[in-house]
Backbone as CSV, one residue per row, in Angstrom:
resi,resn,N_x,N_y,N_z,CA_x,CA_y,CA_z,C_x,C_y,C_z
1,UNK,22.179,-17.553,-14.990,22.366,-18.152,-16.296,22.285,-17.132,-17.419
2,UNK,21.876,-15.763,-17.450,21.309,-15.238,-18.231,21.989,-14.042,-18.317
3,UNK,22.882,-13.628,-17.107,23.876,-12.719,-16.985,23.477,-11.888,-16.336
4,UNK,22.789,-11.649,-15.430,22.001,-10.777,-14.177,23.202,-10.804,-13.042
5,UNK,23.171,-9.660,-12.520,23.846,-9.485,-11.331,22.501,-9.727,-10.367
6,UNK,22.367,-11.297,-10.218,21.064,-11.149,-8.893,21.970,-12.086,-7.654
7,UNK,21.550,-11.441,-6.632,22.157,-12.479,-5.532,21.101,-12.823,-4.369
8,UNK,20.940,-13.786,-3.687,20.323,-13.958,-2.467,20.222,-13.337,-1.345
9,UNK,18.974,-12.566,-0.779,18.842,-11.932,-0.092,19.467,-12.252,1.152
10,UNK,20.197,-11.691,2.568,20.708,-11.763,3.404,19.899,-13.000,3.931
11,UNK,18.680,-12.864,4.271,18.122,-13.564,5.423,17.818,-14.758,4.854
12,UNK,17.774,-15.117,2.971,17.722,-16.783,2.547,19.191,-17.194,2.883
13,UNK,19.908,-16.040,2.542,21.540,-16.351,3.046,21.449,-17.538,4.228
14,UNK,21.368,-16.575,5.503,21.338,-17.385,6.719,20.771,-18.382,7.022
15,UNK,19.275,-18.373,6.507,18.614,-19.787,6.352,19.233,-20.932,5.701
16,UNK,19.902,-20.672,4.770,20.708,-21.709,3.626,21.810,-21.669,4.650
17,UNK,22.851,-21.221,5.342,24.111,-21.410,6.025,23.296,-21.957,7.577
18,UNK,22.438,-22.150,8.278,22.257,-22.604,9.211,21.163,-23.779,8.733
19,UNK,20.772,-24.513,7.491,20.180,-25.200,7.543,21.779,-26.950,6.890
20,UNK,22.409,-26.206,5.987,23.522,-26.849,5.836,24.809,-26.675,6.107
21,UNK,25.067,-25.540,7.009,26.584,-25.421,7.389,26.832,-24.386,6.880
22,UNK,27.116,-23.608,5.357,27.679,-23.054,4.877,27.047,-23.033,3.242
23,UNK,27.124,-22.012,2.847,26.868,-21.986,1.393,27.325,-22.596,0.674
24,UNK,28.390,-23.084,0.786,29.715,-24.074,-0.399,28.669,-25.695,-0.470
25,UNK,27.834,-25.949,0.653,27.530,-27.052,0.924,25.786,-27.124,0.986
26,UNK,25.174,-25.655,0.479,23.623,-25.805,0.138,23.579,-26.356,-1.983
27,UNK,22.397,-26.604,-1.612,21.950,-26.602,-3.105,22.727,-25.479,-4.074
28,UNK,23.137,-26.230,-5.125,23.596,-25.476,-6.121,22.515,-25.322,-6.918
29,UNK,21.576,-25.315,-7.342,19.995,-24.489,-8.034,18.940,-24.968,-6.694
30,UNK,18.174,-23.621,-6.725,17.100,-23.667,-5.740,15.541,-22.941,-6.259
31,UNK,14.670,-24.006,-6.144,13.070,-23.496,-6.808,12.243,-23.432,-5.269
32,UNK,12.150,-22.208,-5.410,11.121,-21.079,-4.692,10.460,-20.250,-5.549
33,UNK,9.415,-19.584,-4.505,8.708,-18.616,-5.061,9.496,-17.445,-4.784
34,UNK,9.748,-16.551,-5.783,9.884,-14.946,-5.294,9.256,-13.880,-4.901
35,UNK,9.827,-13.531,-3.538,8.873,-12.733,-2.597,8.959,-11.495,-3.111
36,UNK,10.433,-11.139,-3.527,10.761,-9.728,-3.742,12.358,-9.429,-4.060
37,UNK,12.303,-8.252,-5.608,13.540,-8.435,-5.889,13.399,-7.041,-5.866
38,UNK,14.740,-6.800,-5.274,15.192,-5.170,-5.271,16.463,-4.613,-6.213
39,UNK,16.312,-3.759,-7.202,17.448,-2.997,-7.682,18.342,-2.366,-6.744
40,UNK,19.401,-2.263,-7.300,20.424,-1.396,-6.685,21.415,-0.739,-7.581
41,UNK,22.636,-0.205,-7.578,23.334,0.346,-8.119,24.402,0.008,-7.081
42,UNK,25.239,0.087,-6.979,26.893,-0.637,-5.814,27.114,1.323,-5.877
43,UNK,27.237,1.185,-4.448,27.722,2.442,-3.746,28.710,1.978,-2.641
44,UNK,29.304,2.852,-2.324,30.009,2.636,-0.390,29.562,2.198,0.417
45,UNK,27.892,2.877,0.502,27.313,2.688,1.704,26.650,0.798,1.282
46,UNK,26.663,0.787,0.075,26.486,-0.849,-0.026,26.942,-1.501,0.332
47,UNK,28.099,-1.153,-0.321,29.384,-2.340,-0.351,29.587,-2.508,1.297
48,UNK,29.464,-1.427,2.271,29.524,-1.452,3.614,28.945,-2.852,4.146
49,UNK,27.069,-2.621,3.897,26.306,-2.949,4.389,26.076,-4.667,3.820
50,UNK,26.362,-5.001,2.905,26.620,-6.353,1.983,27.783,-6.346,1.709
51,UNK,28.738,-7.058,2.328,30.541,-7.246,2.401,30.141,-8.062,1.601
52,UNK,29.319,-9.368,1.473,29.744,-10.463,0.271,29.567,-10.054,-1.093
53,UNK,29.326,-8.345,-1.324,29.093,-7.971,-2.881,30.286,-7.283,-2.927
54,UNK,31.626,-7.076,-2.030,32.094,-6.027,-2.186,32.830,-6.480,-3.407
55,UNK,33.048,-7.839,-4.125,33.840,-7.617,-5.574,33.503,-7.416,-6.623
56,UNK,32.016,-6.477,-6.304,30.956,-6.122,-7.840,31.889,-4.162,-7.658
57,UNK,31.979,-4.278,-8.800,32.776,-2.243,-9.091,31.751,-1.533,-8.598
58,UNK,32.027,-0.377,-8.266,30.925,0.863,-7.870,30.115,1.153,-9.603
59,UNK,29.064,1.317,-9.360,28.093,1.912,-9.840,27.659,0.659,-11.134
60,UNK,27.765,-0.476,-10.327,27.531,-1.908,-11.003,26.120,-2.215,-10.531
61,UNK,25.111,-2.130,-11.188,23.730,-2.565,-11.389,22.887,-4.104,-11.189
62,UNK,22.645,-4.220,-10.148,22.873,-5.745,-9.677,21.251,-5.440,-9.045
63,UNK,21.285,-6.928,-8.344,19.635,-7.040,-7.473,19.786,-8.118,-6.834
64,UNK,18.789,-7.751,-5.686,18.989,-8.586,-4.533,17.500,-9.272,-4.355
65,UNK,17.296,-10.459,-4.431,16.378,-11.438,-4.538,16.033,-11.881,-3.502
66,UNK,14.691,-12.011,-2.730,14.412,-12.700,-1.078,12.987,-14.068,-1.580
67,UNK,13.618,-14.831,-1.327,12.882,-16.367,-2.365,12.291,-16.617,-0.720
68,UNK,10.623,-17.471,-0.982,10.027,-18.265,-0.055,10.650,-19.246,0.440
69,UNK,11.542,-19.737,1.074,12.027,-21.114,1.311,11.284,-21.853,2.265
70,UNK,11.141,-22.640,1.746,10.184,-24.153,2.441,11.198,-25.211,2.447
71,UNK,10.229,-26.119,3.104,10.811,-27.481,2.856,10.340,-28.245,1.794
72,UNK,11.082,-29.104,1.030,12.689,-29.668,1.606,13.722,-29.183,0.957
73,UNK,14.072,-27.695,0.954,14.925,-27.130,0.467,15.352,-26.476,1.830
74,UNK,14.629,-26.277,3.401,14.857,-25.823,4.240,14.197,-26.725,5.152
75,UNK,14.493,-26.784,6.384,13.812,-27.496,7.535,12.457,-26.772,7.857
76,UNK,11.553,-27.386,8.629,10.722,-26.320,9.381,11.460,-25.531,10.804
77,UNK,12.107,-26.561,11.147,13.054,-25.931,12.477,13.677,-24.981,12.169
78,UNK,14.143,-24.871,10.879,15.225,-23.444,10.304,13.698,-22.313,9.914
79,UNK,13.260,-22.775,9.464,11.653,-21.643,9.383,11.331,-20.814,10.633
80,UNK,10.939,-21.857,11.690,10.697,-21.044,12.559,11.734,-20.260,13.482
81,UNK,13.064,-20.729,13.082,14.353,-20.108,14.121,14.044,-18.807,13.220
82,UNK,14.129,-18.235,11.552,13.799,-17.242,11.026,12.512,-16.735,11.605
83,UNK,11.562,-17.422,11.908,10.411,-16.598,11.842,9.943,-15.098,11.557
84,UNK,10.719,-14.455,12.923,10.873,-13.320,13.648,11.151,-12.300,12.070
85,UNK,12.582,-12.763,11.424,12.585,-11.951,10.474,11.983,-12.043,9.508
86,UNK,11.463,-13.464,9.294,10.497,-13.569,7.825,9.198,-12.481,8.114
87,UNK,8.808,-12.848,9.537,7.524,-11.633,9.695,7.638,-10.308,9.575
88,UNK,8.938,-9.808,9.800,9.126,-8.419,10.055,9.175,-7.997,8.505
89,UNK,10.064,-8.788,7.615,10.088,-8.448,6.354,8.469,-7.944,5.684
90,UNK,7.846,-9.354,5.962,6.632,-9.142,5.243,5.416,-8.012,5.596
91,UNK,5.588,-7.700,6.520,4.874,-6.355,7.649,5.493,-5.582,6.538
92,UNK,7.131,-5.190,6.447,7.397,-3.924,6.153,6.782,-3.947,4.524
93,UNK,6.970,-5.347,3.690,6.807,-5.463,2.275,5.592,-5.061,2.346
94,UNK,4.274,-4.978,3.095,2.596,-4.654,3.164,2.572,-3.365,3.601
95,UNK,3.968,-3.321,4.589,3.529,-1.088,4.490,3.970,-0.508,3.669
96,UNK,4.560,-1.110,2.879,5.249,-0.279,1.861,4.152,0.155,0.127
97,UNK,3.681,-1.378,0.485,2.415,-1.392,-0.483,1.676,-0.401,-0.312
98,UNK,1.125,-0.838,0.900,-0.141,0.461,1.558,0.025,1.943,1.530
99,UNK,1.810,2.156,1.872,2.233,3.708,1.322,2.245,3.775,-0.014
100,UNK,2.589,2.779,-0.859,2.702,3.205,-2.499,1.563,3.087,-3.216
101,UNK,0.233,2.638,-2.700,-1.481,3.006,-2.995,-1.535,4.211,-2.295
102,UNK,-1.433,4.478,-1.297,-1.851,5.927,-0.939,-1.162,7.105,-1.678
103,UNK,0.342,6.856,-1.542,0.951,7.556,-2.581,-0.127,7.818,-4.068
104,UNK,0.255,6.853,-4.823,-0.723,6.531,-6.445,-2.183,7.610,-6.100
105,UNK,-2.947,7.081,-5.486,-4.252,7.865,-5.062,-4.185,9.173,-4.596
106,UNK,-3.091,9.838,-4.121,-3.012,11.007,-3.816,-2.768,11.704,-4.746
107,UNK,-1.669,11.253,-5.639,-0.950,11.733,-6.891,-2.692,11.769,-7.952
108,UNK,-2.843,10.823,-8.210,-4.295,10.820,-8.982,-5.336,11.935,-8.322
109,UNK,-5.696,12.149,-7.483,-6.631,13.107,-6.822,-5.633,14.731,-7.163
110,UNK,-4.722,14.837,-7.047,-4.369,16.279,-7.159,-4.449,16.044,-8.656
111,UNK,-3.957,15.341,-9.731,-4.098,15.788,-11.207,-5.474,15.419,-12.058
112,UNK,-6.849,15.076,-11.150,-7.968,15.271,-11.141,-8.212,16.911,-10.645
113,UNK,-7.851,17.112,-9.566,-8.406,18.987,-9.209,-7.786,19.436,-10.313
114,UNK,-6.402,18.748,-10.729,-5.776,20.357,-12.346,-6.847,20.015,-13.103
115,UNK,-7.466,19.076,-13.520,-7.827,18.621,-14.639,-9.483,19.279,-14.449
116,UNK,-10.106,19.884,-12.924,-11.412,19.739,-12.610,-12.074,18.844,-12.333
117,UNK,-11.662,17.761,-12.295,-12.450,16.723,-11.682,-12.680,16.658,-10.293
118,UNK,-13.462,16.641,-10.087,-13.652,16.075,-8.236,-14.152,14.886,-7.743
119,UNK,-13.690,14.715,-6.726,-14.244,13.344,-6.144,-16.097,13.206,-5.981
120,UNK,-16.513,12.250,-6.240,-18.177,11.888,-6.325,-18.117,12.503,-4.485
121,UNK,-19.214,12.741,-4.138,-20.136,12.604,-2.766,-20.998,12.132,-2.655
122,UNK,-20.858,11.065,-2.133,-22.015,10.289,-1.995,-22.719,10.244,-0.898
123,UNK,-23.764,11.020,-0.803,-24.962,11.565,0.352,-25.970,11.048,-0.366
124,UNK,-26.784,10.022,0.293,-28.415,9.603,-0.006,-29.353,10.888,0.225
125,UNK,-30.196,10.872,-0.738,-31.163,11.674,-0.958,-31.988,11.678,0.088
126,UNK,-32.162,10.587,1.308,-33.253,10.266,2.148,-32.548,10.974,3.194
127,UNK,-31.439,11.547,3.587,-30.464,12.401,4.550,-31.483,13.224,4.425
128,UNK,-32.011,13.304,5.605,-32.800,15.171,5.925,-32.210,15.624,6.586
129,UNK,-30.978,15.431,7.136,-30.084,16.600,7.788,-28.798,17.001,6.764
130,UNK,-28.954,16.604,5.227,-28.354,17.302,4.404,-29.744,18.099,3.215
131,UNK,-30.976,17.104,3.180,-31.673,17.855,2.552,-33.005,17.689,3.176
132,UNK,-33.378,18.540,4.219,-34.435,18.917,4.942,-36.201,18.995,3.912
133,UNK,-36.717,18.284,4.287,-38.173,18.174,3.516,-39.105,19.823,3.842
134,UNK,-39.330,20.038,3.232,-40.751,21.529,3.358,-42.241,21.021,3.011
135,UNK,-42.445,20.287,3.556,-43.553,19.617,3.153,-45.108,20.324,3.425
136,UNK,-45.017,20.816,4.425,-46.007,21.180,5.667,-46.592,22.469,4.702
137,UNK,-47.968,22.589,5.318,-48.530,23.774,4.422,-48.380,24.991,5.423
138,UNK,-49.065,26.125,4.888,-48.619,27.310,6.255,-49.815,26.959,6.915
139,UNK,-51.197,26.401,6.837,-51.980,26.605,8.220,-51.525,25.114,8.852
140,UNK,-50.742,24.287,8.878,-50.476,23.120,9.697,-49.417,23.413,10.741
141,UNK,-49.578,23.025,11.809,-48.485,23.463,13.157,-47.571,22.680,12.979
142,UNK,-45.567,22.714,12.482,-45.540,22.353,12.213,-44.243,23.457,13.376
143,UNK,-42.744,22.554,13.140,-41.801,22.908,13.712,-41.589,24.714,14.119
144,UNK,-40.538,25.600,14.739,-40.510,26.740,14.446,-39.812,27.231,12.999
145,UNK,-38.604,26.682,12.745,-38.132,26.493,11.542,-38.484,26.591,10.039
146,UNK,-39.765,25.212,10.258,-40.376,25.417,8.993,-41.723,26.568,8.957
147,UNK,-42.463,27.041,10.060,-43.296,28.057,10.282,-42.451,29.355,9.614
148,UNK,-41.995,29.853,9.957,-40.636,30.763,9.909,-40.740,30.907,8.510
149,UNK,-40.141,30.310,7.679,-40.054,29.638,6.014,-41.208,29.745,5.066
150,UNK,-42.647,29.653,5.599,-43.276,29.143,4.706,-44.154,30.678,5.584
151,UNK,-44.159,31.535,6.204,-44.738,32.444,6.249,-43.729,33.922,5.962
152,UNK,-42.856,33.208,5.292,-41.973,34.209,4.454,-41.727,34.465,3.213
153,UNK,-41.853,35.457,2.965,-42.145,35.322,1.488,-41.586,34.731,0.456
154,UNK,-40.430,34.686,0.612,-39.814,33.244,-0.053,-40.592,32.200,-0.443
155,UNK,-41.332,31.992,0.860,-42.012,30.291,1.315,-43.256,30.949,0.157
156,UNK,-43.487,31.785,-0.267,-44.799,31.767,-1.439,-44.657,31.882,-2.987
157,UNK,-45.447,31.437,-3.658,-45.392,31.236,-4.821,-45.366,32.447,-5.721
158,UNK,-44.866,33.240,-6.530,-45.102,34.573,-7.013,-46.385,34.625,-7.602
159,UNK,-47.546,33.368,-8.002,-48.402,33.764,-8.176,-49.290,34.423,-6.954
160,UNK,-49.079,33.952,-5.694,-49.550,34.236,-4.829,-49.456,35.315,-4.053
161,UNK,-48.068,36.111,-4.301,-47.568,36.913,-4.055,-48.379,38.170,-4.592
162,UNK,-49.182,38.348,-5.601,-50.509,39.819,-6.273,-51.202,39.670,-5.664
């Protein structure tokens, strides 16, 4: 209505031609939810791959729309004959997400290092195998480690050290 080059994704296509015969003979307006609309630009390799766009000109700016169809705009019997591809779609629409957060977060972490920022580390203070206690005095028998340490001069206080 508004002057959009949008058309129906292949696979509502087929759902709409195997739930009424043919497109000439589905609903002329249809209310769904939209799953996902994709830009394009009309190339060769389009026009190849979507023959029913081939009378949009090359380098014609259009989009391809994939709507929820339910019933009673679709059967459940036509739902589940799709199934197979409704699932595969939505798998790929969630990896694609999951690559374009990892993407975002990667991109953010390298222009944090230009910037000096670094990521937090978060190690609890109660970790004694990142921060080992010296507790022990030198006459208490106490590991070899900390013996070692605290009868070295390090291990003494510079007052103690005159």
């Amino acid at each position: 209505e508004d002057g959009q080059c949008m058309y129906l994704h292949p696979v509502n296509v087929r759902c709409l031609v195997r739930e009424y015969g043919s497109l000439e003979k589905s609903p002329e307006k249809i209310t769904a939810a939209v799953v996902e609309i994709t830009g394009y630009s009309m190339t060769e390799d389009i026009r190849q791959r979507h023959r029913y766009l081939c009378h949009l000109p090359l380098t014609c700016e259009f989009s391809i729309c994939e709507l929820a169809l339910k019933p009673p705009v679709i059967s459940k019997e036509t739902l589940e004959l799709f199934s197979d591809d409704l699932e595969k779609r939505k798998r790929l629409r969630q990896k694609k997400a999951r690559d374009e957060r990892r993407r975002e977060r990667r991109i953010e972490m390298e222009e944090n290092k230009k910037q000096g920022k670094y990521p937090e580390v978060h190690i609890a203070l109660e970790n004694l195998q990142q921060f080992p206690a010296f507790t022990s005095c030198p006459g208490e028998t106490t590991s070899v480690d900390h013996q070692g340490f605290c009868q070295s001069p390090l291990g003494r206080s510079p007052v103690s050290q005159t």
